[in-house]
N, C-alpha and C positions, 0 to 999 in steps of 0.2 A: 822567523824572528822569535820565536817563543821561549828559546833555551838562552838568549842573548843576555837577560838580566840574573841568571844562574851561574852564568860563567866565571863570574871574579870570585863564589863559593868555592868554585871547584878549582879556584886556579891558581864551577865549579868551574856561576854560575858560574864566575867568571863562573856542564856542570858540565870544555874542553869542556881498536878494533880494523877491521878491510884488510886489502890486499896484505900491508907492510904487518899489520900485524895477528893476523889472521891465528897464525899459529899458536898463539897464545891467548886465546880466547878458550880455551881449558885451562882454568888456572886452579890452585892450590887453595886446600879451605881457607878461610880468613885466620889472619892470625890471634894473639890476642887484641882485644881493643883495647888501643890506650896509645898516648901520645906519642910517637915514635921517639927514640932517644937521639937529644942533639938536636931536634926540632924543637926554636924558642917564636912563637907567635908575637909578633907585638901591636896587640889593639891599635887600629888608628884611626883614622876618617878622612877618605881620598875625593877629590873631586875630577872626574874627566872630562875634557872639552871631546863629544865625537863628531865624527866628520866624516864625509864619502869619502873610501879609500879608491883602491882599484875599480873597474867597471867595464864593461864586455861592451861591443859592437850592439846594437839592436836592445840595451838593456831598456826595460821598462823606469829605471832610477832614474833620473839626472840632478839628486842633488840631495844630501843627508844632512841635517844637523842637530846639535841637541848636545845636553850633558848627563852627566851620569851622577850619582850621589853614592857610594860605597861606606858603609859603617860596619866593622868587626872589634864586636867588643866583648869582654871578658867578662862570662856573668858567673865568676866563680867554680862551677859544678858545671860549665858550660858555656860553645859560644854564641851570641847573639849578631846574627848580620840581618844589618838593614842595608836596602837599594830600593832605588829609586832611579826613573828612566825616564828623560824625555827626549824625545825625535820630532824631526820635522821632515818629510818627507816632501818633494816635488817630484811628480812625475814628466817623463818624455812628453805626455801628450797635455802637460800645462793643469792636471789637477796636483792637487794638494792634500796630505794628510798629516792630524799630529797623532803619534803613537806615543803612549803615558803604561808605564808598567812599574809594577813596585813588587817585594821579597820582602819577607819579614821571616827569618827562620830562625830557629835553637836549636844548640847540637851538642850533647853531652859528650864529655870531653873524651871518655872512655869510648865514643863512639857507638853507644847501644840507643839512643835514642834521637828522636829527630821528627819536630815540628814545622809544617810550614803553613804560610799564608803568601798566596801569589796571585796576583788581579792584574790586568791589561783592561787597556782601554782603547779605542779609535776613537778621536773626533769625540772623546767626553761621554760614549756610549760604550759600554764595558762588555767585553768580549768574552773573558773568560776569568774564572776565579776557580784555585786550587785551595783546600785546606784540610789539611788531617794531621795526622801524627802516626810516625813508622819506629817498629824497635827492630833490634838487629844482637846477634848470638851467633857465637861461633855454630852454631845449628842450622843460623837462619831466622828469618823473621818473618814481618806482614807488614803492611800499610795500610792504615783504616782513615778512608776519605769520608770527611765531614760533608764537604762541597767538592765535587756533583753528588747529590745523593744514589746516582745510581751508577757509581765507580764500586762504593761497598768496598771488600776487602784485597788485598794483592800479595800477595805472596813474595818473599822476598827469597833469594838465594844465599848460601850461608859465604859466598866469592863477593856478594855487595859493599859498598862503601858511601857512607852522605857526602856532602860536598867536603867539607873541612877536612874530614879524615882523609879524602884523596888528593887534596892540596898540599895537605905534610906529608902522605907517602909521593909525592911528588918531589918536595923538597929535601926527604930522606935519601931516596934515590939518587936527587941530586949532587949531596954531601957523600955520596956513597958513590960516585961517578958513574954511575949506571944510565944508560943513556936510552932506555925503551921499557916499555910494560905497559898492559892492558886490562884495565879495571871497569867491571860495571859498576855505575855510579847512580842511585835512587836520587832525586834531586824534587822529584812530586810536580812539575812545572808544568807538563802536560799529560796528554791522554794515556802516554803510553806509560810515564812519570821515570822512568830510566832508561840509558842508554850506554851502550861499552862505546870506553874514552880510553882513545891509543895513545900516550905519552910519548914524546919526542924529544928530547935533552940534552941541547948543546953544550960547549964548553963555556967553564966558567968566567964571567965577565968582569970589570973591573967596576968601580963606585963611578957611579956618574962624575964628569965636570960639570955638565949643564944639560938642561931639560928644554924643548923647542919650545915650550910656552911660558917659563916662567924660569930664567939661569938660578935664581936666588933660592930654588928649590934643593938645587945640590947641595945649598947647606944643610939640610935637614937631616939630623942623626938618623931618622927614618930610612933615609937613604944611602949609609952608610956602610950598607950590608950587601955581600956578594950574591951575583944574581947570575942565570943561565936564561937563555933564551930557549923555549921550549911550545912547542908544537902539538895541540891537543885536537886531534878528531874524534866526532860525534857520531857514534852508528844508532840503528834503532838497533832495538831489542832482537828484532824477527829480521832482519838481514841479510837478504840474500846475494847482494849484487855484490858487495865489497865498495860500494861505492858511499863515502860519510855524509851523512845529513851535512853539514857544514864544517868547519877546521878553524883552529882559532891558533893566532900566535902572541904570545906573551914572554915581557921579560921579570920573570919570576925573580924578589928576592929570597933568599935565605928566613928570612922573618914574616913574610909571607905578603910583603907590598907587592904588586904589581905595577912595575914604572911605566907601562905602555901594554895597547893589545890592539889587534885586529882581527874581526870578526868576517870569515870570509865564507860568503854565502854561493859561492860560484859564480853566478850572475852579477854580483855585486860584492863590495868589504864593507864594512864601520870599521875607522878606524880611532881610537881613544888614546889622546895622551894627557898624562899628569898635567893639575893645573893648579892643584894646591893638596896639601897633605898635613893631618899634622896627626900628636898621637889622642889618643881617646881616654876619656875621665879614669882616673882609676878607681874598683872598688875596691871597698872592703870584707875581706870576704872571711867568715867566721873560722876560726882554729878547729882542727879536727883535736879532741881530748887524748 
């Protein structure tokens, strides 16, 4: 569950490698950083209703709920995402747990740098806290964790990407009809703090008419932008099997809304749909002379 509030970053945390894409997991230095052209972001603030999706024979789940809080907002020189997580979990065998996780990240827009802050919690007892700050050059970079102090420094590859920057080469790809690619993606969530993310890229889809939770959301200009449904697996770093930490499906706008996702953990899904959306404050942001 760790990479689950990353996902809508990347999508990373939304931070969406193996068999299908295996061969591509030698990829080409980075390009230049900077916003991919054609790719227009548009700040907003999404709420999701998530719920048990699919669920296996013998699963230890029998029952998911909670919602999600999403903020992507335009700090100028950068972008700022907040998330926020709550679940409620019931198990098979009649316990109970609440899971509380929150992201608080900044990602310069050129893509060379990238702060995070990431806490979980069980049952109001906190499990784990991520925080540092990572840069990136067509060279390569590092990660320097504040929290754990003894993560210390990581080494980054100069193939890396933060979450933002691989949600617009997502969406570039997209507008460019290309329908696969495999990018390691630093995201700082866990121990290993990155993972290669297999992109999957269907055709392109039409504006919603209606949304299962709320029809009056298809008026939302927000929503008025072409989206692809697209398919993001998770590998770890050290990978041997071809087998994904988890696979995630979303349908990706063009502006970089997410109108739905499922988190599919094998054993079990979450699955998240829209339930209100709107756009986010705008700033003002100073004149370059």
């Amino acid at each position: 569950m760790k990479r689950l509030l990353s996902v809508l970053a990347l999508v990373a945390f939304c931070a969406v490698s193996g068999n299908a894409g295996a061969e591509e997991k030698s990829v080409p230095a980075a390009p230049t950083l900077a916003v991919p052209a054609g790719v227009k972001i548009m700040p907003h603030r999404a709420v999701y209703k998530m719920a048990l999706g699919k669920i296996k024979n013998g699963s230890a789940i029998s029952s998911v709920t909670g919602t999600m809080l999403f903020d992507w907002g335009d700090a100028c020189d950068g972008w700022a995402i907040q998330q926020h997580m709550k679940l409620h979990f019931i198990y098979a065998e009649g316990d109970q747990s609440d899971v509380e996780s929150s992201v608080v990240t900044w990602e310069a827009k050129d893509g060379s740098k990238y702060n995070y802050n990431i806490r979980r919690q069980t049952n109001g007892e906190v499990d784990d806290v991520f925080r540092g700050r990572a840069t990136l050059s067509p060279k390569g970079g590092e990660a320097v964790y504040a929290v754990p102090k003894d993560k210390k420094k990581m080494e980054l590859s100069n193939e890396m990407l933060f979450p933002s920057a691989h949600t617009m080469m997502i969406i570039e790809k997209a507008l460019a009809g290309e329908k696969m690619f495999t990018k390691p993606v630093f995201d700082g969530s866990d121990d290993a703090g990155s993972a290669f993310v297999s992109a999957f890229i269907g055709g392109k889809m039409a504006t919603p008419q209606q949304t299962e939770m709320n029809p009056d959301l298809a008026k939302s200009p927000l929503l008025a932008s072409p989206a692809w449904p697209v398919r993001l697996a998770f590998y770890a770093p050290d990978d041997q099997t071809g087998q994904p930490d988890y696979e995630m499906d979303l349908v990706l706008q063009a502006n970089g809304v997410a109108r739905s996702m499922t988190i599919d953990y094998g054993e079990f899904a979450v699955a998240g749909v829209l339930t209100n959306i709107e756009p986010a404050s705008d700033v003002s942001c100073p004149v370059a002379p």
